[in-house]
N, C-alpha and C positions, 0 to 999 in steps of 0.2 A: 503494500500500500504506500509505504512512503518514495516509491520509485514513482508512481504515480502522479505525488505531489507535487513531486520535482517534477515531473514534464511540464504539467500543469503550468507550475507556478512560473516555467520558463520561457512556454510558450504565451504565457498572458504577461510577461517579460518584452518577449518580440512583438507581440501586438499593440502593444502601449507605446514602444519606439520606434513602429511604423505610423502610428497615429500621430505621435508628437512632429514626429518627421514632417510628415505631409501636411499636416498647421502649420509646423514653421516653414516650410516650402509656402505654402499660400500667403504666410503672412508678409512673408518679402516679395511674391508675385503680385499681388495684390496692386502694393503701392508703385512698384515697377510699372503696372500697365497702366495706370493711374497717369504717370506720368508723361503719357505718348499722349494724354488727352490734351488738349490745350486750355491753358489757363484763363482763369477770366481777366487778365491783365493781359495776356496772349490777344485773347478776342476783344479787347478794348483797343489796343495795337494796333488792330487791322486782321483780325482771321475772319477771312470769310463766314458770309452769316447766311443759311438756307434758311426760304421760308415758305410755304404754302400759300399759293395765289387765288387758287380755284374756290373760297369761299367770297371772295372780294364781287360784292355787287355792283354790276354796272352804278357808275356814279358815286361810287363809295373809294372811300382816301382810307388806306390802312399805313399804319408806322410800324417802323420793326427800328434798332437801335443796329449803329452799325460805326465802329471805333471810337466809342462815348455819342455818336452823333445822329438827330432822328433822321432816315430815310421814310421816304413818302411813296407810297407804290397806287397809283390810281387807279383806277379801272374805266377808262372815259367811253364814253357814248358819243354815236353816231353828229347825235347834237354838239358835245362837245368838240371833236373834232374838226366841227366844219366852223364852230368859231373860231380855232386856232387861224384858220384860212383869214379869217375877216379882220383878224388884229393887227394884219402885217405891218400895216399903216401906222402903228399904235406903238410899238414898242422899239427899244431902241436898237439892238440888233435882229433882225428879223429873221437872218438867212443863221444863224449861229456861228459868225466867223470867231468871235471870242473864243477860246479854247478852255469850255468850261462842261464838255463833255468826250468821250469818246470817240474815235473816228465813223464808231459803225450809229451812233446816235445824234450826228449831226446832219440832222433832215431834219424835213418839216414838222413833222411831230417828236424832236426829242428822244427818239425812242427807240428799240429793236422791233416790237411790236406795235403799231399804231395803237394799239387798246389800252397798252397798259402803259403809264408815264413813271419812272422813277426817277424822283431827283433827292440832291440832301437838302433836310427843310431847314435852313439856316440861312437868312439873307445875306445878300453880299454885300449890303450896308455895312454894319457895326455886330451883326452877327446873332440878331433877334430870331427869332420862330413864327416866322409868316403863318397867317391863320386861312384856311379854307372860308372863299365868298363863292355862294352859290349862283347862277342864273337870277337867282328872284331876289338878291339884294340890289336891284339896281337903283331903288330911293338913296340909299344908301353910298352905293359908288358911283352911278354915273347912270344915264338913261342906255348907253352903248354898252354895257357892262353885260359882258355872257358868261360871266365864271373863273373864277381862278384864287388868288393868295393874297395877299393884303398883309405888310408886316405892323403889326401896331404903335412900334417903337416909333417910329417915322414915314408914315404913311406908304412907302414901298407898294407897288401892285405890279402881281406879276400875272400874265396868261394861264390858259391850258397846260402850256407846255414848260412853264416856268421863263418865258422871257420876259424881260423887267421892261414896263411901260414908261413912255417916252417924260421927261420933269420929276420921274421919281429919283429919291437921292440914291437909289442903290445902283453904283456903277456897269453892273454885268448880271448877267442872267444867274438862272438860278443855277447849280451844278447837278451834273449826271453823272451817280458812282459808276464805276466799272462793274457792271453785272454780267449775268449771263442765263439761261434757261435751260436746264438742264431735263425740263419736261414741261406741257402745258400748265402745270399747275405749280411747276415748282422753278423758284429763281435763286440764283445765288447772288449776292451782293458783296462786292471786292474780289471778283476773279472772273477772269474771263479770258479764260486761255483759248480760245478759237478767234478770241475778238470779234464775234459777234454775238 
């Protein structure tokens, strides 16, 4: 019997220093893979941000945070759209010579996709957070007035496509991060390795 107890007690010896084993294996894997994630000082930096489009209702402005700073990701309508056509006249660069976006976003609409508008929502004033004006404040900004940004710090107004209107103080358009679509529904914000 006491042969027994000795296998016993030897092999619940081996069991117990296979288990401790394999804890401390995990507990230095753990923090290991841990550390291939990027930090949130990483992603304040500049690490690309994914985000989900496909909820974004026609006419709806969603923000996502992208190196401490808001991005604006719009979803515009047909109506929209056609006013961006109408404001040529209106704003101060029209055609986007300014280089305050991408090569593949500098057209008429700002954009890779006509639909959707992203820009960072930070005037080029003094660096306020321009506010969405709808279509229907036109008591408000103008009787010409079809929709766009308004920074409140100092009257700034910007279009559809965030081009800054002609006597406002903000020097240049609005900016267009470097994105990219990696699916209908999903966009990346600060990488765009195909450049478009």
């Amino acid at each position: 019997m006491s042969e027994k107890k000795i296998d016993s007690t030897r092999r619940n010896l081996i069991v117990a220093t296979a288990a401790l084993s394999g804890a401390a294996g995990a507990a230095v894997a753990v923090p290991f893979a841990w550390s291939w994630w990027p930090s949130e000082r990483a992603k304040a930096a500049g690490a690309p941000v994914e985000t989900n489009i496909s909820n974004i209702a026609p006419g709806e402005l969603a923000v996502v945070e992208w190196r401490g700073k808001p991005v604006w990701i719009m979803r515009r309508t047909k109506e929209m759209l056609e006013a961006i056509k109408k404001a040529d006249d209106k704003v101060t660069d029209p055609k986007s010579d300014e280089l305050l976006q991408p090569a593949y976003a500098k057209n008429e609409n700002r954009s890779i996709k006509p639909e959707y508008l992203v820009l960072i929502g930070i005037c080029t004033h003094l660096g306020c957070s321009p506010q969405q004006r709808t279509a229907e404040a036109k008591g408000e900004m103008g009787a010409d007035w079809a929709g766009g940004f308004l920074c409140p710090c100092h009257g700034s107004k910007f279009d559809l496509a965030g081009r800054v209107y002609k006597g406002a103080p903000a020097p240049v358009n609005l900016e267009v991060p470097p994105h990219m679509y990696l699916s209908d529904g999903t966009i990346v914000i600060g990488e765009d390795k195909k450049g478009a």
